[in-house]
N, C-alpha and C positions, 0 to 999 in steps of 0.2 A: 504494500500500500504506500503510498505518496501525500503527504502534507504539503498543500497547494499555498503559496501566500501572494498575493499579488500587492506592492509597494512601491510608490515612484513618485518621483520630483522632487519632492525634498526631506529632510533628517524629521521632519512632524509627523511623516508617512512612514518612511525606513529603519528608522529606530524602534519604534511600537514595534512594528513587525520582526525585528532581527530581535529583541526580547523576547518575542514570543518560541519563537524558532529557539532560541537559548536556553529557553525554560525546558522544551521538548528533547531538547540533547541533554541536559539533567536528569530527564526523567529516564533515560537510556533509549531513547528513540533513536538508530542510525542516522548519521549525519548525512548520506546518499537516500532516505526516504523524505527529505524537505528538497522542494522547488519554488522559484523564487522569480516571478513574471514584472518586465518593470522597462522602461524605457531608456533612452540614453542620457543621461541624467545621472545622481551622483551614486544612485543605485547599481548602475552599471558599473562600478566603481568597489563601492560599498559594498555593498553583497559576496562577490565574491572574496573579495579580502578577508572578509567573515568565514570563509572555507563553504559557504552553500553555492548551489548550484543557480547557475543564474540564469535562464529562457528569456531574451531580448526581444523583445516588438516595436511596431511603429506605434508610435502615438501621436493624437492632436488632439488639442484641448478645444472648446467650444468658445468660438466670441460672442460675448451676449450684445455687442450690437451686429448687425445685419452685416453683412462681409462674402464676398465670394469664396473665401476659405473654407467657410461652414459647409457650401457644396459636396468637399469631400471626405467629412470626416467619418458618413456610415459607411462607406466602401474601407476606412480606415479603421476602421471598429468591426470592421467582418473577417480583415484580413487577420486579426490580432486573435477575434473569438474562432479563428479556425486554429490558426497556429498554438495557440494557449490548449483547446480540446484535443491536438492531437497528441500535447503531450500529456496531457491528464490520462488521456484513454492509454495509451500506452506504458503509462509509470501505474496506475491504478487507480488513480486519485480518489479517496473516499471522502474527503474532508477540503475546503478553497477560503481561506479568509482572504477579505479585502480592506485596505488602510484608506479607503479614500482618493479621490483624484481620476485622472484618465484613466486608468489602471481596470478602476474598478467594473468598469461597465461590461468592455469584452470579458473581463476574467471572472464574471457571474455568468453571463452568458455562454461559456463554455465548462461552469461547471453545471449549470443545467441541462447541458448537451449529452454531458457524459453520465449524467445522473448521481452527480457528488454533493454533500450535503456543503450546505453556503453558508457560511459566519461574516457577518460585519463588523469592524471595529473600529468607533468615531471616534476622533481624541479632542473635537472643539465643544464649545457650550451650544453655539451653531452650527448644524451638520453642513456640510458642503453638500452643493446639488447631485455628484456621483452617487456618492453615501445614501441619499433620501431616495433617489429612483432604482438603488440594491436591496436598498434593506424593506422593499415593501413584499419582495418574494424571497430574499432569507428564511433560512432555519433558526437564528439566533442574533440579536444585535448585541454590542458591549459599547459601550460608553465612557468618556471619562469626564461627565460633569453632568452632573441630576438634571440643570436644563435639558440636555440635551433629547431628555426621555418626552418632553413634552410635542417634540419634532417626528420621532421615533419613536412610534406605539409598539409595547413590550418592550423597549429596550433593558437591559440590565446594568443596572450600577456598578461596573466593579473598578474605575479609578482607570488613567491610562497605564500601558505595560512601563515598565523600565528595567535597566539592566538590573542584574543580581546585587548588583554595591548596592541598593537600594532598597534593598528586601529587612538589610541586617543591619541598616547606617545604625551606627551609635558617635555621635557626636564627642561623648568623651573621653570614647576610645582612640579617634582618632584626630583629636582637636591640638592635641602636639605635637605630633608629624605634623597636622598641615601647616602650625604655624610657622614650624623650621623650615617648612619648603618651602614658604614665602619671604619669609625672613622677617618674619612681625616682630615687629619691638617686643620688649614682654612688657605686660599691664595694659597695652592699646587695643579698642575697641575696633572690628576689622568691617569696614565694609566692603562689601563685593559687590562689583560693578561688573554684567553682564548682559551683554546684547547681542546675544545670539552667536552661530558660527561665524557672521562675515560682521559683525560688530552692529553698532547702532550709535550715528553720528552724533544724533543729538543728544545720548546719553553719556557720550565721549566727553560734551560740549559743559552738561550740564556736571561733569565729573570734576574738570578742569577749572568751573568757577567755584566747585565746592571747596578744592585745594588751595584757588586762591584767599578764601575769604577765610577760614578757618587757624586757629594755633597751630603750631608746629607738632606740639604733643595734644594733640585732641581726638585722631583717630589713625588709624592706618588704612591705605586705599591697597586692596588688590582686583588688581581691573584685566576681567579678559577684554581686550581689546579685538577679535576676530584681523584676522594678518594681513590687512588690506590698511587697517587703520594704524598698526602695532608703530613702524618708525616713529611715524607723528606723535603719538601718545609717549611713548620711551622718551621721545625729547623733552615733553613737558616735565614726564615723572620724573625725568632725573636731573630739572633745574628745581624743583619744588621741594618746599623747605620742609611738608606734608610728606612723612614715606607712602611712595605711591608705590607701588609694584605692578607696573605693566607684565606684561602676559599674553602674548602672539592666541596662543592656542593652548588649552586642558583637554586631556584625554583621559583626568584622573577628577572628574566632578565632585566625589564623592568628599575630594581632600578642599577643594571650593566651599564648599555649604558645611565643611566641619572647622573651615575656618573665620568664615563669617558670620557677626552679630546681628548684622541686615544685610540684604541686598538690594540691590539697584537695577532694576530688568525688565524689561518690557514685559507683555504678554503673552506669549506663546502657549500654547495648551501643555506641552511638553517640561515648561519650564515651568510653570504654574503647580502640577504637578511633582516635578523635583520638588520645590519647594514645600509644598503637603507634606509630601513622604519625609523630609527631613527636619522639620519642624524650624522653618526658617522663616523669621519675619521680615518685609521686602515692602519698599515701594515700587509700586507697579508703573510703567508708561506703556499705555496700550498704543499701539500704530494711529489709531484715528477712533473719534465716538460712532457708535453703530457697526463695528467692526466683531467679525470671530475674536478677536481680544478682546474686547472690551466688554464682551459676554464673559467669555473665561474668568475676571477677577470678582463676576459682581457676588456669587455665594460666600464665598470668602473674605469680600470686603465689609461684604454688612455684618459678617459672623465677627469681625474685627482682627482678623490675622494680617491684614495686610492694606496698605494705605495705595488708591490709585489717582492719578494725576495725568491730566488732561497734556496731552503733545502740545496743544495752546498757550499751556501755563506753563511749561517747562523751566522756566526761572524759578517756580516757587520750589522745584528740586531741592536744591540746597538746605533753602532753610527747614523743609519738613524732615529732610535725613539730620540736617543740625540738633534739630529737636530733638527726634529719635535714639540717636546716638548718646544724651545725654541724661535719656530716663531709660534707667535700665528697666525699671519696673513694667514700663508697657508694654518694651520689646520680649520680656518675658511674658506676658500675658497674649501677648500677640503671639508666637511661639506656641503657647498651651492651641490655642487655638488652631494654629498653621497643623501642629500634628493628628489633634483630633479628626482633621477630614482628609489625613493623609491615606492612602491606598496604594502601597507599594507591592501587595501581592498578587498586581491587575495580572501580570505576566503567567502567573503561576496557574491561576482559577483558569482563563481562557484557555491554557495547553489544555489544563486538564477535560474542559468540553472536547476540543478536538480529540483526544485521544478516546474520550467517551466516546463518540462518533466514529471514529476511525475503526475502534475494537468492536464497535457492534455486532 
């Protein structure tokens, strides 16, 4: 039999999935009965780097205004659901999750070709339109934010996947490693400043007037910067009288969020969730209002884990992490809060469906 995942375009999509896939090689699932359907994009990349097997398609995404592109995207979605069933049919496939995006649409449609059972897995508070026109002929949807359920009739709550550092984080097991791999002062409160893999300018911007306006010993900054923005930042961090610790790229998150008091991060459904699972209090800057982000923070904001702030207001940055950083006591209570809705064992519950499925 063959565990089908189909994942693409970007790390919101391919990470859930490559968690999932992780959980099932724990369980002692062969690493050659997972396949892994996806475009060229950073999946193509990704995946197999990860040691699974990676089945490449065309893909086109839909423009929602009117465009002569849109012409040909079902002959491009036919080609994909024949190429996707023929490997289903011939690996076995009993079981096809889908993460959302182009992906999904051919790669439902040929697990209903082949007669395999279909799982969805949304990671925003708002589903994407692939996700909603899958999940209305699925066997199962999973979710990683209670709104989401009200998009998605029967969905199931169980948090989005993450890797296994995230099943077992204990913060004060490894909150002295991380500080030494940062190089934090000792006694400074740490914030961490995160915007994504390829960074996030304004959160760069609004980093850079926090250092300027603050004491020298009032905090410690460790900033991923994503490696597009990293020289620039480096130059600021290491004229700033504030230890800043620039940081190109983390491939070890886990030592991130066990070194940080707050952070500083946009929205991402992904990151939203790290932070659950590790009981990290953060202010948020969602991409724009009305946004899949700006759904993402709002259970969480009114539960009071985490403080969000309008891309408009971005100056008020500073002084609300000023604030923060100086009452320990909220960010602790923020924290109680960020862990109680944390769900780090979204990885584990979902294998285990497919496997239920799979062994039937």
């Amino acid at each position: 039999m063959t565990y089908a995942f189909a994942a693409a375009g970007t790390g919101g999509h391919v990470f859930p999935a490559l968690a999932v896939a992780d959980a099932l090689i724990a369980d002692g699932v062969p690493r050659d009965e997972i396949v892994f359907f996806g475009g060229d994009r950073m999946e193509a990349k990704t995946v197999p780097d990860a040691g699974y097997d990676f089945v490449q398609v065309e893909l086109r995404g839909l423009k929602r205004s009117p465009s002569p592109t849109n012409l040909g995207i079902p002959g491009v979605v036919a080609r994909a659901r024949s190429q996707m069933a023929a490997t289903m049919d011939e690996r076995g496939t009993r079981v096809c999750i889908v993460f959302g995006g182009y992906v999904s649409v051919p790669a439902a449609m040929a697990a209903r070709k082949v007669g395999a059972s279909l799982f969805v897995q949304e990671q925003n508070a708002w589903p994407g339109l692939a996700n909603r026109l899958v999940a209305r002929r699925s066997d199962r949807v999973f979710v990683g934010f209670a709104a989401a359920r009200k998009r998605l009739k029967g969905a199931e709550l169980t948090g989005n996947p993450l890797r296994p550092v995230f099943s077992n984080f204990n913060r004060d097991e490894l909150r002295s490693a991380a500080r030494k791999r940062y190089e934090v002062p000792s006694g400074l409160p740490v914030l961490g400043v995160l915007g994504g893999s390829l960074g996030a300018k304004v959160l760069n911007d609004a980093t850079a007037a926090l250092a300027m306006a603050v004491e020298p010993d009032h905090l410690t900054i460790v900033h991923l910067t994503g490696r597009p923005h990293f020289e620039e930042i480096k130059e600021l961090a290491d004229q700033s009288s504030v230890p800043w610790r620039a940081v190109a790229f983390e491939d070890r998150m886990e030592m991130f969020y066990a070194a940080a008091d707050l952070v500083l991060s946009r929205a991402g459904a992904m990151t939203i969730n790290e932070l659950a699972a590790t009981g990290t209090p953060a202010v948020v800057v969602p991409l724009g209002l009305g946004t899949h982000q700006s759904a993402n923070v709002l259970e969480l904001e009114a539960a009071g884990g985490l403080v969000q702030v309008e891309q408009s207001q971005i100056d008020q940055v500073p002084i609300i992490v000023d604030q923060l950083i100086v009452d320990r006591a909220r960010r602790q209570a923020m924290a109680t809060v960020m862990s109680t809705h944390g769900r780090p064992a979204a990885a584990r519950v979902i294998a285990d469906a497919m496997k239920e499925v799979a062994n039937a």
